[in-house]
C-alpha positions, 0 to 999 in steps of 0.5 A: 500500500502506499502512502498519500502524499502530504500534499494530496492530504493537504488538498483532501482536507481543503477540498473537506472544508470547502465542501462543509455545510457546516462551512457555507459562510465562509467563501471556498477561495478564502479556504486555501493552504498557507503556503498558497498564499504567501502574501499574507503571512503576517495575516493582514486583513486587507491582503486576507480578507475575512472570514478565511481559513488557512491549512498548513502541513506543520510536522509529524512523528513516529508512534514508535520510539524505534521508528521502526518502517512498520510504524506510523507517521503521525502527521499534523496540519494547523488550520488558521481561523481568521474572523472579525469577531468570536461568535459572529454577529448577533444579527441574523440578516447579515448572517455572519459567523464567527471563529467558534463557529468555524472552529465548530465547524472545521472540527465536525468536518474532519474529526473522526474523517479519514477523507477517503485516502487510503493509508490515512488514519481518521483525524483527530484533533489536538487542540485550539489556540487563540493567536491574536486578537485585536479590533479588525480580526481574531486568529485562532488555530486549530490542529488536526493529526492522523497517521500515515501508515509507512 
């Protein structure tokens, strides 16, 4: 069996979030990978443009002190939520939503989710943090790992 490559993970899980109803607010071409964009590495509002999700490969591990080539690879991507509030805007005509609601939103999508790639473990997440906030946006990143089988 071989292995998916990081890259085919990393359009697997795009594509995932893109195809999320639990997504819809947020437009597909702002749901891209990180090193897609970049431009906006310090994530500036007015290069970004909000809400955006952002995905990036961020390193992996062996289950495996040995690292033995039957172990597994635990592979991580951290996803950047970028929104202008916490829990959107109250107002149900502007039908904004906020960075818990991607946040919920990402972790239904790929929790559990194997992304139909064969070699892939379902992902489980890892954790949230808040990286920065101030009066035009709010960052949060969120991580996901599966395993790779070797």
């Amino acid at each position: 069996m071989s292995r998916p490559a990081i890259a085919s993970i990393e359009a697997a899980i795009i594509e995932a979030l893109q195809d999320s109803t639990a997504l819809d607010f947020v437009p597909d071409d702002q749901i891209v990978s990180f090193g897609d964009r970049p431009d906006i590495v310090d994530f500036e509002r007015a290069v970004l443009g909000l809400p955006a999700i952002l995905v990036v490969y961020s390193g992996s591990s062996s289950d495996s002190e040995e690292a033995l080539r039957s172990a597994a690879n635990i592979k991580q991507w951290a996803i950047y939520v970028c929104a202008e509030s916490l829990a959107g805007e109250s107002d149900a005509r502007t039908a904004e939503k906020g960075a818990y609601a991607m946040l919920d939103g990402i972790f239904d999508t790929l929790q559990d989710n194997d992304l139909g790639l064969a070699g892939l473990s379902p992902f489980e997440h890892v954790r949230d943090e808040r990286l920065e906030a101030d009066d035009t946006a709010i960052i949060y990143g969120t991580a996901f790992a599966a395993a790779v089988v070797l």
